[in-house]
C-alpha positions in Angstrom: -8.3 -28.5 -19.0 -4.3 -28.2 -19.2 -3.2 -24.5 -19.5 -0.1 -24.4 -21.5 1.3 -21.2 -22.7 3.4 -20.3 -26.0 6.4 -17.4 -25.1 9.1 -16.3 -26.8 12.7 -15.0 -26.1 12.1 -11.4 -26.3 9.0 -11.3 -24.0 8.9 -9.5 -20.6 7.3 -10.6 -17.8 7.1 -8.1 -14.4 6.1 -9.8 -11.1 6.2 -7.5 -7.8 8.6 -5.5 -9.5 11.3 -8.8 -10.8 11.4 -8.3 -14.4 12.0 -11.8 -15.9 12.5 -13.2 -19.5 12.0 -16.7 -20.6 14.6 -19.1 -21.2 12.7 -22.4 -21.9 9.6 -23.3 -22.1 7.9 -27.2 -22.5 4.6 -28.6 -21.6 5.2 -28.8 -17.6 6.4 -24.9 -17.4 8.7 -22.5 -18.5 12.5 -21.2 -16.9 12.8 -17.6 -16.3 16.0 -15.6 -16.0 15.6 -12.4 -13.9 16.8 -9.1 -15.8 19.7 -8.0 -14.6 20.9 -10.8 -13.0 22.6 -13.3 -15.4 22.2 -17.2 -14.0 19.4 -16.1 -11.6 16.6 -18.5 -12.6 13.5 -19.0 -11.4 10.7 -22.0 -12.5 7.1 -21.8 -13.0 4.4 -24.1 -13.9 1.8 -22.6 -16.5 -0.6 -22.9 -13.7 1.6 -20.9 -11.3 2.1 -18.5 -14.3 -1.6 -18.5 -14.7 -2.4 -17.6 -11.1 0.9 -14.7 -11.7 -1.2 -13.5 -14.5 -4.1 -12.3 -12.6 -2.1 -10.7 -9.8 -2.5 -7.0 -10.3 1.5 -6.5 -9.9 2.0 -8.6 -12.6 2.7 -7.0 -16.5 3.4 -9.1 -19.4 5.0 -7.3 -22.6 5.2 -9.4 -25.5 8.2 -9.0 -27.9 9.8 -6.4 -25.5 13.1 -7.0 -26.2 13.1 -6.8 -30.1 14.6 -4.3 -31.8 12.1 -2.9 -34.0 9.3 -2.8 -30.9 12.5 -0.8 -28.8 12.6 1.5 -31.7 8.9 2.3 -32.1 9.2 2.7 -28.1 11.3 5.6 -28.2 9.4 7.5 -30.9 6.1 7.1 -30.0 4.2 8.7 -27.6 2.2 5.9 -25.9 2.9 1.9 -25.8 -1.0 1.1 -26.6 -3.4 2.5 -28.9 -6.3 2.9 -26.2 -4.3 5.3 -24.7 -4.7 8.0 -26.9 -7.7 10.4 -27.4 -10.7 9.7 -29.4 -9.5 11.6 -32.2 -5.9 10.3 -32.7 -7.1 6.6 -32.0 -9.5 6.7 -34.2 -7.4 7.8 -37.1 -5.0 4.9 -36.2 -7.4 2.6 -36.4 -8.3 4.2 -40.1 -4.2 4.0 -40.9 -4.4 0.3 -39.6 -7.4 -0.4 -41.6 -5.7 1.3 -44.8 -2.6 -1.0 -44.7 -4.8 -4.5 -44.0 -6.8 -3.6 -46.7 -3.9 -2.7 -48.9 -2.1 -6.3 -48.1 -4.8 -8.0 -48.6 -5.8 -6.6 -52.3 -2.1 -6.9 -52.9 -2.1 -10.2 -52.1 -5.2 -11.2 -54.4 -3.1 -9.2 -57.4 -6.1 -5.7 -57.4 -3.3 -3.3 -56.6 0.6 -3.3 -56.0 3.4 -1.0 -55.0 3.7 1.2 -57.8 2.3 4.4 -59.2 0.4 3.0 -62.1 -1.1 0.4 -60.1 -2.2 2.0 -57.1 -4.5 4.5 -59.1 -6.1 1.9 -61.3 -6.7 0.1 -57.7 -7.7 2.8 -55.8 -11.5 2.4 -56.1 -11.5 -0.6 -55.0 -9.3 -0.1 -51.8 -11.6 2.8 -50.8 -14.2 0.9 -50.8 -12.0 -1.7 -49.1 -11.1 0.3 -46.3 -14.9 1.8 -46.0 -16.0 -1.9 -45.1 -12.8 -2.4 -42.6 -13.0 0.4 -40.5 -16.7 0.8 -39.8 -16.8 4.7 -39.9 -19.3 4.8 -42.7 -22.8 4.6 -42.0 -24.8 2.0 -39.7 -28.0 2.6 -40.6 -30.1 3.8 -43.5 -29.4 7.6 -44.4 -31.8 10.0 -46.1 -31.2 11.1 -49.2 -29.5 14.8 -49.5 -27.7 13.9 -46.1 -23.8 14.5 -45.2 -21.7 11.8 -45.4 -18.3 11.5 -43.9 -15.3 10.0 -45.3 -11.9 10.2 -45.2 -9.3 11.0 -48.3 -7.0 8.1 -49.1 -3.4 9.1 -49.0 -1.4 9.6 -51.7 0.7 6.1 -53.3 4.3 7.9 -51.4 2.7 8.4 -48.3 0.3 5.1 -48.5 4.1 3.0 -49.1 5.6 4.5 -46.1 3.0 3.2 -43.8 2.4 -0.1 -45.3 6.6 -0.4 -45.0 6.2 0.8 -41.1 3.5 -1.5 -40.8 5.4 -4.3 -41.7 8.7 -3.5 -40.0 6.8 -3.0 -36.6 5.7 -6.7 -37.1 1.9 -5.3 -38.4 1.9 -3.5 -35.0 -0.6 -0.6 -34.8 1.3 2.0 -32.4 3.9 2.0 -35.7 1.0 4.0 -37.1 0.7 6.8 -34.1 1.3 10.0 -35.8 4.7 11.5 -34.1 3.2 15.1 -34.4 4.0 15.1 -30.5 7.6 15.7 -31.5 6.3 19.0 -33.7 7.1 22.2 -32.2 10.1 24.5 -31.4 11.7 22.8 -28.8 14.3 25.6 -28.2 14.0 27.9 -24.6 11.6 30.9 -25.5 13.4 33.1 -22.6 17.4 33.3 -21.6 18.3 31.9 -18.2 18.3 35.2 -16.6 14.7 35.8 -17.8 13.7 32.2 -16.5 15.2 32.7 -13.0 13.4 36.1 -12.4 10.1 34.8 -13.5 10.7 31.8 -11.3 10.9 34.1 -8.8 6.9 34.4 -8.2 6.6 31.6 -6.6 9.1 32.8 -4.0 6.8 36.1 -3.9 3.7 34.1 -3.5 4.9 31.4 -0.8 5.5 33.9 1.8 4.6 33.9 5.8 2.8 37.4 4.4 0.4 35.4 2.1 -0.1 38.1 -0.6 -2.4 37.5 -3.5 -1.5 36.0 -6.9 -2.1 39.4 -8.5 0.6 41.3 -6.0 3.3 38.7 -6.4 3.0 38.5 -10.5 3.2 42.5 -10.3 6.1 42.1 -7.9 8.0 39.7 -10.6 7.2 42.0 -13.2 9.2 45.1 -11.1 11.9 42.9 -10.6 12.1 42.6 -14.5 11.7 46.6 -14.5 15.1 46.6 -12.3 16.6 44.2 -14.2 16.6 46.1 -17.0 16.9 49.4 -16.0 20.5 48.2 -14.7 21.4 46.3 -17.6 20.6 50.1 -19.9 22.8 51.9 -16.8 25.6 48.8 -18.2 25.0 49.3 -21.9 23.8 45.3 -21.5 20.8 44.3 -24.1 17.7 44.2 -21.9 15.4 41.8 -21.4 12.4 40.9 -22.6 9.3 41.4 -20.2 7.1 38.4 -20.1 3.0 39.2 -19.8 1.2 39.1 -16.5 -0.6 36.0 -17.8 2.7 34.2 -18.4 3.6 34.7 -15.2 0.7 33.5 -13.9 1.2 30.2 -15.8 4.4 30.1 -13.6 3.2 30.4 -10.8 0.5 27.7 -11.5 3.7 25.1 -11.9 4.9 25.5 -8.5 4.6 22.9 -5.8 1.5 22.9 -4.3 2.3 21.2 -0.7 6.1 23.8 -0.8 3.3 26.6 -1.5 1.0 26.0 1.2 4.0 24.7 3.9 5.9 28.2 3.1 2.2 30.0 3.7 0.7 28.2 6.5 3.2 25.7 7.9 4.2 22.6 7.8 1.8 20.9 10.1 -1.3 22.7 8.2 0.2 21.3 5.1 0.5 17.8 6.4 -2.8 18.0 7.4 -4.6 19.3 3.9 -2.5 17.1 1.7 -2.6 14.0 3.6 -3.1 10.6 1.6 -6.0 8.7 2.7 -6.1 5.4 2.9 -8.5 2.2 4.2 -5.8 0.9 6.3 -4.4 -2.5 5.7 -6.7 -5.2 4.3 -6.7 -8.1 6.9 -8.9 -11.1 6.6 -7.7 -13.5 9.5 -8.6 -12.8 13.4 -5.7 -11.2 15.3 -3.4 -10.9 11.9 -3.2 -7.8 13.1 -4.1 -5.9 16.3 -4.0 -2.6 16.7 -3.0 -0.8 20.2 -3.6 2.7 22.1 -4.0 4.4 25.1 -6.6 6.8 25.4 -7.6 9.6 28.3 -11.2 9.4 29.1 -13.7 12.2 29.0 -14.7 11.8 32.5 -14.0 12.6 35.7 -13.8 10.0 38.5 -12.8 9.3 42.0 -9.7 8.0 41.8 -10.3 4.9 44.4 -12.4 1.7 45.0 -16.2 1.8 45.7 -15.5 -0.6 48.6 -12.8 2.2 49.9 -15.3 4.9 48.9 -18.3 3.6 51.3 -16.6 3.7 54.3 -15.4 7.6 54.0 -16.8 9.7 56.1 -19.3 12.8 54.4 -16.1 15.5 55.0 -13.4 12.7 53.7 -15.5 12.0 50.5 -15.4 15.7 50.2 -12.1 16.5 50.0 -10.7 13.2 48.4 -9.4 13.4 44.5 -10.8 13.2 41.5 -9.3 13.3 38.1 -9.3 11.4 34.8 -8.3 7.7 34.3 -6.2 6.5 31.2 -7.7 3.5 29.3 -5.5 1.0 27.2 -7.5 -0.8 24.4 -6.2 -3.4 22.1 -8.5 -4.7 19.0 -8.9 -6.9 16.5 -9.1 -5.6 12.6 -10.6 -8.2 10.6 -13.3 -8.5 13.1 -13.3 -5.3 15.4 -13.3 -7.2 18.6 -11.9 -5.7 21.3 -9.3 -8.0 22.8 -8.0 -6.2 26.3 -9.4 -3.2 28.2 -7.6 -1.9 31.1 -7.6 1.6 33.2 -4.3 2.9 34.5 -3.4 6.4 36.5 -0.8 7.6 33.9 0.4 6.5 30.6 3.1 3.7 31.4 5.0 0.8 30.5 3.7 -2.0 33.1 -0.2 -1.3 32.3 1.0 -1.8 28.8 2.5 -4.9 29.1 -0.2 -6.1 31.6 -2.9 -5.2 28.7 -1.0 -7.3 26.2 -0.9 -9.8 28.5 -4.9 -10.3 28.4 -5.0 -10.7 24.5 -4.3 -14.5 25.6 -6.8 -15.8 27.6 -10.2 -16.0 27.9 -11.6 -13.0 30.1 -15.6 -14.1 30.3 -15.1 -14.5 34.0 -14.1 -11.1 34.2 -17.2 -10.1 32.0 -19.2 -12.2 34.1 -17.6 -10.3 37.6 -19.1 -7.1 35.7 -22.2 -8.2 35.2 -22.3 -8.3 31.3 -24.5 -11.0 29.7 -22.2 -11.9 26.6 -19.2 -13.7 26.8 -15.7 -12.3 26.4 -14.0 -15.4 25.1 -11.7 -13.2 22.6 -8.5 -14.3 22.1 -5.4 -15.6 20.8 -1.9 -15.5 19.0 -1.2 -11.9 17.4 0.4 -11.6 14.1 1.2 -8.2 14.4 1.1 -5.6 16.8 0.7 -2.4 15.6 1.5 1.0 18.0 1.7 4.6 18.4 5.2 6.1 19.3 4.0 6.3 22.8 6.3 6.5 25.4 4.8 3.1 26.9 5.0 1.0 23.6 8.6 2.5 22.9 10.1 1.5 26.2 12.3 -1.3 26.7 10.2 -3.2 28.7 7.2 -3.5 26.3 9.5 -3.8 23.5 11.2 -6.4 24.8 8.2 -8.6 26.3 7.2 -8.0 22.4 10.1 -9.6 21.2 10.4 -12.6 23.6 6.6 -13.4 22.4 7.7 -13.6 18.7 5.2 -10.9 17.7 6.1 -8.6 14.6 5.8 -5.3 16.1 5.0 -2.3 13.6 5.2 1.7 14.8 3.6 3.9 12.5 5.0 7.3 12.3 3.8 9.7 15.1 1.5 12.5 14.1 -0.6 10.0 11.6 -3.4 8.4 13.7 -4.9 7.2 10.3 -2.1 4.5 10.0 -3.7 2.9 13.2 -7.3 3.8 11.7 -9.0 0.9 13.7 -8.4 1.9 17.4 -8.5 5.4 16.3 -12.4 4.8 15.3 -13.1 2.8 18.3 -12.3 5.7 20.3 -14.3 8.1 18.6 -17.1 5.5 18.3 -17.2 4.9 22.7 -16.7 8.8 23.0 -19.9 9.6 21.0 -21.8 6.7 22.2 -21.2 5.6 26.0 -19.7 9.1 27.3 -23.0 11.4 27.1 -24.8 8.5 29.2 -21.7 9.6 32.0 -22.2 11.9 34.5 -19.2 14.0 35.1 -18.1 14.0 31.5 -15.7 16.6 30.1 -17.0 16.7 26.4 -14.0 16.9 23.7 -13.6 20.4 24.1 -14.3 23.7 26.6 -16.5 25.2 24.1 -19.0 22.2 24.1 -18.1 21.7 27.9 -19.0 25.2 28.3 -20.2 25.5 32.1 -20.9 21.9 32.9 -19.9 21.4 36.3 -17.6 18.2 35.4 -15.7 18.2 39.0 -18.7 18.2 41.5 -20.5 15.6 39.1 -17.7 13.4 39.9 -19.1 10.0 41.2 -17.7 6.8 39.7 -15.0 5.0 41.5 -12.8 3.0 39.3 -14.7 -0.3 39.7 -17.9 1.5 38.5 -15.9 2.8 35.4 -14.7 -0.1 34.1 -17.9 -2.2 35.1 -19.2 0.5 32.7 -16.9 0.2 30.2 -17.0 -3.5 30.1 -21.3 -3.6 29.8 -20.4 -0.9 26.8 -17.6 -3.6 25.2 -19.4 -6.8 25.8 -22.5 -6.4 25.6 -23.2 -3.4 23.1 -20.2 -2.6 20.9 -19.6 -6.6 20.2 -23.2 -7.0 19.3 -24.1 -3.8 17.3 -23.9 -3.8 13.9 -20.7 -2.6 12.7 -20.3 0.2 9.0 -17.1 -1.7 8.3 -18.4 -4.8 8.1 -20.9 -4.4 6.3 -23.3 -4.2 9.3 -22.2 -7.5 10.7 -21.6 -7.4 14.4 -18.0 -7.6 15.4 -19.2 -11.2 17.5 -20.7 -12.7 14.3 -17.6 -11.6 12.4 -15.1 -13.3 14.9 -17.6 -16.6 14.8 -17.5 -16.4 10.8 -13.7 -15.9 10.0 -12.1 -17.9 13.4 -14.4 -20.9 11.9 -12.9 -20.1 8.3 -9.5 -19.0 9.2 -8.7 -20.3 12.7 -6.7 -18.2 15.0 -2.4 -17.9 15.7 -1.8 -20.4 18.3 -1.1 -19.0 21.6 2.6 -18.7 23.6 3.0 -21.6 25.8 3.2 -21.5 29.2 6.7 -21.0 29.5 7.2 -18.7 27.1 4.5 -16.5 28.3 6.1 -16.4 32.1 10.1 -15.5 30.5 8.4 -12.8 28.7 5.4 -11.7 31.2 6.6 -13.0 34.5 8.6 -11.1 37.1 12.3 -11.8 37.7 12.8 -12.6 40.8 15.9 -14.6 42.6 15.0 -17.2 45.1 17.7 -19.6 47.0 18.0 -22.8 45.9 16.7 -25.2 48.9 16.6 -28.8 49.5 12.8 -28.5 48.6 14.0 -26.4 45.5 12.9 -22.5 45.6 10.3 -20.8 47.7 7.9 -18.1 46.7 4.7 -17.0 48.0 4.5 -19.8 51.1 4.7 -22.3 48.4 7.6 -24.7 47.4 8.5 -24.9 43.7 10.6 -28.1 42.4 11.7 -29.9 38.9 14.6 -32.3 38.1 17.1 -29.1 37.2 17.1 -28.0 40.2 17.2 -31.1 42.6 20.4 -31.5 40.1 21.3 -27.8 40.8 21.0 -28.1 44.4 23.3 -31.1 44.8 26.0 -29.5 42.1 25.7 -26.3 41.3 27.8 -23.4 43.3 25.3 -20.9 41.9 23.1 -20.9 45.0 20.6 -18.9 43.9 18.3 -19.1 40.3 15.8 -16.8 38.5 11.8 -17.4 38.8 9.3 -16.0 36.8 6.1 -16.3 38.3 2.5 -15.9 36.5 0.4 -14.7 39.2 -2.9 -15.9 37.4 -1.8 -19.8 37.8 0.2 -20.0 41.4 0.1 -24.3 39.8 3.6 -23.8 38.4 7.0 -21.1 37.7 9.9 -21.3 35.5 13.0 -21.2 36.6 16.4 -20.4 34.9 18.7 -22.8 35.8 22.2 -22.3 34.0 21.0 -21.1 30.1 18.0 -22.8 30.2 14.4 -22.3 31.5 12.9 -25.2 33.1 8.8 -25.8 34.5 9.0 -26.0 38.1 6.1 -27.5 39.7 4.1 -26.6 43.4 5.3 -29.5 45.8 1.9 -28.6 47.4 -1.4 -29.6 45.2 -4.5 -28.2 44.1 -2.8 -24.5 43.2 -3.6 -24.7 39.3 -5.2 -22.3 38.3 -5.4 -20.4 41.9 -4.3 -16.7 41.3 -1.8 -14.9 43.5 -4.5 -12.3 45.0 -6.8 -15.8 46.0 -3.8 -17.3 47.4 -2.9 -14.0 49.6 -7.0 -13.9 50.8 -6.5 -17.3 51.7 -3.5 -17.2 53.6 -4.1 -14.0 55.2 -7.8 -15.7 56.4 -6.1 -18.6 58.0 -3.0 -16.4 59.8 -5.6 -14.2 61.6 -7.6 -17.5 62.7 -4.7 -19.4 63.5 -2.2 -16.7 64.9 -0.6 -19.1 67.1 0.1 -21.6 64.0 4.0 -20.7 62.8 3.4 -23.4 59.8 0.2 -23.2 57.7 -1.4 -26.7 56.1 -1.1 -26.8 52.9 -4.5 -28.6 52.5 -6.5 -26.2 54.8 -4.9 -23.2 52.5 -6.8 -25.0 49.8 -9.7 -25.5 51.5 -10.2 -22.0 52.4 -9.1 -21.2 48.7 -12.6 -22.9 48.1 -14.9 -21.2 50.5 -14.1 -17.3 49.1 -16.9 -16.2 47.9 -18.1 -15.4 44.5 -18.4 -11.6 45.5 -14.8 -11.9 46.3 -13.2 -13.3 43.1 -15.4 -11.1 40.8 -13.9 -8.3 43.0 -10.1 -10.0 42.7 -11.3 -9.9 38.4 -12.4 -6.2 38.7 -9.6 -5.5 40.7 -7.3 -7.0 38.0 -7.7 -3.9 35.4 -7.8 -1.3 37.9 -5.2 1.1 38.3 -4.7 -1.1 42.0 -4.0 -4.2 41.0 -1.2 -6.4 42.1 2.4 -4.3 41.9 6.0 -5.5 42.1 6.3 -4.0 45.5 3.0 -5.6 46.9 4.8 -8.9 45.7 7.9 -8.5 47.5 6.2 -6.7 50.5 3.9 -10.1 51.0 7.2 -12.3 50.5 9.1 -11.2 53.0 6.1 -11.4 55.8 5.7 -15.4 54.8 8.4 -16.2 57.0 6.9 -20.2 56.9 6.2 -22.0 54.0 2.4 -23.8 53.1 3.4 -27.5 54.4 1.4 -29.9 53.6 0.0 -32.8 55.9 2.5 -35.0 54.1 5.0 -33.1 55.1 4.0 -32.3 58.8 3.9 -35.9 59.7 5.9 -36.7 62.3 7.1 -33.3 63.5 5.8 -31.8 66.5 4.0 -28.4 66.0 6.4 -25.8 67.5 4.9 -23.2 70.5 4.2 -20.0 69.2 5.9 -18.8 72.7 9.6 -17.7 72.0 10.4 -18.5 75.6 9.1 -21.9 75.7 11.6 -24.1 75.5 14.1 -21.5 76.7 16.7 -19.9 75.3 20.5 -21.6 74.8 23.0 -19.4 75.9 26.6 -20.1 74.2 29.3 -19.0 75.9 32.3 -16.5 74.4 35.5 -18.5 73.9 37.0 -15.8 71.8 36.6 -17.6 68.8 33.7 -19.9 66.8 31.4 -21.6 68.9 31.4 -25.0 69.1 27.9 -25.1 68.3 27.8 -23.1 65.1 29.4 -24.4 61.8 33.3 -23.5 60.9 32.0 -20.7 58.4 30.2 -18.7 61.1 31.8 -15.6 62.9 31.2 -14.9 65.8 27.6 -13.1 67.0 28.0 -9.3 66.2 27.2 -7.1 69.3 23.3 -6.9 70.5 22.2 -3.4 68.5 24.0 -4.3 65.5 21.8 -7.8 65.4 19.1 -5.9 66.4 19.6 -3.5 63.3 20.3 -6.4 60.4 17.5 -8.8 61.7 14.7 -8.9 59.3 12.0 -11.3 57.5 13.3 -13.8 55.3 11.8 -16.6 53.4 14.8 -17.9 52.2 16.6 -18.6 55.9 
C-alpha cells in the first residue's frame, strides 16, 4: 500500500534536533525548509518520512506555526491535555464535551447564542452533554443512591468557551483552566531578607557538616544581627522568617554543590554518578574496548625453561612480583580479541596487543593446550581507551591513526564508560584467581596473612598458558548475563554470519603502521635484513637512479615472505629473493639460522634452501614455545633485532645464487694477505674516493659487523 501524507504550511517537524517546515508536498514526497535557515532544503519521500516518524528523536507538531495555536501556547500550562492531572483533565474533557454538544444542538436550531434561547434549551443540552462525556453512570444504580453531576455554566461563561473553542481551531488545550496564573506573583521578602535566608545553605554545606536544625538556627541569628543593627541605625527591621521556611530553603539547594562542599568532590562524583548500559552495539568489533590490568598474583618473573635449570639457592633468591595483562574485547559479542602479559604498563606491549586483534591466534591456543579455537578477529570500528599513559602516547596513537581506526578516550576516573573490559576483569578476578596459588586477593583485609610471596610458583609461560585455558576454553563458552545467557562463541557465530566483520588492513598498511623503521642500504640485490635479500621494481629503479642510497623498511616479523619499503613518498612490497619464507616468523628464522651456524661454523655463506629445510625440521615443542613466547613479557625487542643484524655478516644465498662461485676458506690466512705499499697518496688499488688506511689502533677501534658492507 502507498503511504502518502497530507501537511500543511504551519506544521513542524523535529528530526535529531533540525526543526523543518514543509514547503511542498505531492504524491512522490514533500520539500522541507530547515528553520532558521532560509533556502536550506531538504527532500523526503513519504516512505522516508514514515520511517522519520518512528524514530524516537523525531516530534511532529501540527499547526505550530499559526497564530492562534502560538497564542494558546503562551497561556497555557501544558501543550496536550494528557498531561495534566486526573482532576483538571477530566474537567476539560467535560468543557470539551459542553461546547460539541452546544454546536451541535446549535446547528439542528434546539438552542442558540442568546439569553432567551439558551434557557429554553438547556435541558436538552444537559442531557446532551451527560451522553458525550460519559461521567454519568455505567451500570444500573440502586434507587436512593448518589448521583454525580456537574452544573452547566451559566449562558456568559458557556459563550466565552464555545468562542475559545472555536478560535483555537476546536482545540481542547483552549479549554485548560489558566488558574496556574492565580496567585500573588510579587516577592514575599525584600532582597536583604532573601540573601540572608539564602545563607543556610552556605551554613549547611560546610567541611564541619552540621545538622539542618543548627544551620536554620544559625540563619535565624544572623537575622537577629541584622536587625539589631538596623534598630542601632534607626533602619525598619526586618522581618524574621519561621524555622520551617527556612527549612524549605534549604531543601532548594543543589544537591551534588551540597554534598561536594561536605564530603568532597570525588565522594560526590561518586554518589551522583549517572548510570548507564554503555553503548548499544550490534556488529562484531564495531567497537572494542581496551585496558591494562595488574594481576592478583604473584609470579616468577622468568621462563619455566630458564626456571628448571636454576639451581635450589638461585631459585631461592630470584624475583618475584606481579605481571601486567593487556586485554582487548569485543562488545557485541564479549569475545576477547588479544591477551598479552607485559612487566610494566607501556606503549610497545600496547601496540603489540592491538596488533593481534588481526589474525587468527588458534595456533597460539593450540601451543597452550586449549581445546577451542581462537579464530577471533578482524577490522575494528572503534577503539575505545582509558587515559592511560600507554594508549595516550604517541606511538600507540599514531599506529591508531595509520590503521584508520576511530579512537575514542573516555574521561579518566569513569571506568563505567569502558563498562565491558571493566566487567571482564572483575569476572577473571572472581573466577580464575582463587584457583591461583600465590594470589594477592583485592585487598590486605581479605589477603590478611596469606603468605602470597613464598607461594610464588608460576613462571610467565605457566600464567598465560593459564590465562589462555581460562579465555578459550571457559570464558568463550560459558554462558554470558549480557547476552542473555548465550556464550560469547555462539554470539560471535550468530552476528559475524548476520553482520559480517570490518575488513582487515592490508598487508602494507599493517607493516607502515606496525612494522619497525629501520634504514637499510640500497644494494644491487636491493636491501638486506635478517640474512635475507629484499627486492621490487622501485628499488632496482632506485638503485640505478636515485642518490638517496639508503631507504626505509618496515618489517612484520610474523611473515619474513615480504617488507615494505619507502622509496621516495611512496611505500612499495618488496619481495624475499630467497623462497619459501612466507609465513616463516622472525624467531623461526633466527632458530634456524643459528642451528645451521653452529653445524656449519666453517661455512661464511649459508644456503638459502638448507635454511629452509631446517625451518621444517623444528619441532612442534619449539614453535608452540616461539607462540607462548610471543605474549610474554620476553618476546622479540628492537634491540634483539638490531643485535642479530649486525652478527649476519653473510646473507642466506641461495643455490641459484652460489653457482659458479667457489666457497671461500673460513681461514683468514689462506690465500694470504696483499700488502699495498704507502705512496703518500691513494693506492692504486683502491677507488679515487678512498683515503688513505688510518693508522692500525684507529682501524682496530672503528672495525665492526656490518650487513650492509
Amino acid at each position: 500500500m502507498t503511504i502518502r501524507f497530507r501537511f500543511a504550511k504551519t506544521d513542524l517537524i523535529t528530526a535529531a534536533g533540525v526543526a523543518m517546515r514543509p514547503l511542498e508536498i505531492d504524491d512522490k514526497g514533500g520539500l522541507f525548509e530547515r528553520l532558521g535557515q532560509p533556502g536550506i532544503t531538504e527532500w523526503h519521500s513519504h516512505q522516508d518520512l514514515a520511517d522519520l516518524l518512528r524514530q524516537p528523536d523525531t516530534t511532529y507538531i501540527a499547526g505550530y506555526f499559526d497564530r492562534t495555536v502560538q497564542e494558546i501556547r503562551g497561556r497555557k500550562p501544558v501543550d496536550v491535555v494528557n498531561e495534566l492531572h486526573e482532576p483538571a483533565r477530566r474537567f476539560v474533557i467535560w468543557r470539551k464535551a459542553f461546547c460539541d454538544a452546544f454546536l451541535h444542538l446549535e446547528s439542528l436550531g434546539h438552542i442558540n447564542r442568546t439569553f432567551n434561547g439558551y434557557l429554553k434549551g438547556r435541558v436538552r443540552l444537559a442531557a446532551e452533554v451527560q451522553h458525550r462525556v460519559g461521567e454519568g453512570p455505567t451500570k444500573v444504580v440502586r434507587p436512593g443512591a448518589d448521583i454525580i453531576t456537574r452544573q452547566l455554566p451559566g449562558s456568559r461563561t458557556g459563550f466565552e468557551w464555545v468562542r475559545c473553542y472555536e478560535r483555537a481551531g476546536y482545540s481542547a488545550v483552549a479549554l485548560i483552566p489558566e488558574t496556574h496564573r492565580c496567585g500573588n506573583r510579587k516577592p514575599r521578602w525584600c532582597y536583604r531578607a532573601e540573601a540572608l535566608m539564602t545563607q543556610v545553605i552556605e551554613i549547611f554545606a560546610d567541611t564541619q557538616r552540621p545538622s539542618r536544625t543548627q544551620a536554620v538556627a544559625d540563619t535565624l541569628v544572623l537575622f537577629c544581627r541584622e536587625n539589631q543593627r538596623r534598630r542601632d541605625a534607626g533602619l525598619p527591621e526586618l522581618i524574621v522568617p519561621s524555622r520551617q521556611t527556612v527549612r524549605r530553603r534549604l531543601a532548594l539547594a543543589d544537591p551534588y554543590y551540597v554534598h561536594a562542599r561536605r564530603y568532597g568532590t570525588a565522594a560526590a562524583n561518586a554518589r551522583f554518578t549517572l548510570y548507564e548500559n554503555g553503548i548499544d552495539v550490534k556488529q562484531p568489533l564495531e567497537r572494542v574496548e581496551m585496558d591494562e590490568n595488574r594481576l592478583d598474583v604473584i609470579s616468577l618473573l622468568t621462563l619455566s625453561g630458564i626456571w628448571d635449570h636454576l639451581p635450589a639457592e638461585r631459585q631461592e633468591r630470584f624475583e618475584a612480583g606481579r605481571r601486567w595483562l593487556y586485554v582487548a574485547i569485543d562488545c557485541a559479542t564479549r569475545c576477547i580479541l588479544s591477551m598479552r602479559l607485559a612487566e610494566t604498563p607501556n606503549s610497545g606491549d600496547a601496540i603489540r596487543a592491538l596488533r593481534d586483534i588481526f589474525v587468527d591466534k588458534t595456533p597460539i591456543a593450540q601451543a597452550a593446550g586449549c581445546e577451542s579455537a581462537w579464530h577471533h578477529h578482524g577490522g575494528i570500528g572503534t577503539l575505545v581507551t582509558d587515559q592511560g599513559p600507554a594508549f595516550v602516547s604517541d606511538e600507540f596513537q599514531g599506529t591508531v591513526s595509520s590503521l584508520g581506526i576511530t579512537a575514542h578516550l573516555p574521561p579518566a576516573g569513569l571506568p563505567w564508560l569502558r563498562g565491558h573490559i571493566e566487567s571482564f576483569f572483575r569476572t577473571y578476578g572472581h573466577q580464575l584467581m582463587p584457583l591461583l596459588v600465590g594470589r594477592t586477593f583485592f585487598d590486605t583485609v581479605e589477603r590478611g596473612d596469606y603468605p602470597s610471596e613464598q607461594l610464588a610458583c608460576l613462571c610467565d609461560d605457566d600464567l598465560i598458558k593459564i590465562l589462555l585455558t581460562y579465555v578459550v576454553d571457559i570464558y568463550h563458552n560459558q554462558g554470558h548475563g549480557s547476552l542473555g545467557g548465550e556464550t560469547p562463541n555462539q554470539a560471535w557465530s550468530r552476528l559475524v554470519a548476520e553482520y559480517g566483520t570490518p575488513p582487515l588492513p592490508d598487508g602494507l598498511a599493517l607493516r607502515k603502521a606496525f612494522g619497525r623503521p629501520l634504514q637499510r642500504a640500497l644494494r644491487g640485490d636491493g636491501v638486506l635484513f635478517t640474512g635475507l635479500t629484499y627486492s621490487c621494481g622501485a628499488l632496482r629503479e632506485a638503485f640505478l637512479h636515485s642518490p638517496v642510497r639508503s631507504v626505509e623498511i618496515r618489517t612484520d616479523l610474523r611473515d619474513m615472505g615480504w617488507i615494505a619499503v619507502k622509496v621516495g613518498a611512496t611505500w612499495h612490497p618488496a619481495m624475499a629473493n630467497q623462497g619459501g619464507f612466507d609465513s616463516v616468523s622472525y624467531d623461526e628464522l633466527q632458530e634456524a639460522t643459528r642451528t645451521l651456524r653452529i653445524k656449519h661454523r666453517r661455512d661464511a655463506e649459508l644456503d638459502g634452501s638448507m635454511v629452509r629445510r631446517a625451518i621444517e625440521r623444528i619441532s612442534e615443542i619449539n614453535r608452540r614455545a616461539f607462540a607462548l613466547r610471543e605474549l610474554t613479557p620476553f618476546h622479540v625487542t628492537d634491540l634483539d633485532v638490531e643485535r642479530n643484524q649486525s652478527a649476519l655478516h653473510y646473507p642466506l644465498r641461495s643455490d641459484a645464487e652460489r653457482l659458479g662461485h667457489a666457497r671461500r676458506s673460513s681461514d683468514p690466512l689462506a690465500d694470504g694477505i696483499h700488502i699495498v705499499p704507502h705512496a703518500g697518496g691513494p693506492s692504486e688499488n683502491l677507488p679515487d674516493h678512498h683515503e688513505r688506511s688510518p693508522p692500525a689502533r684507529e682501524r682496530r677501534n672503528r672495525w665492526r659487523f656490518d650487513d650492509e658492507q
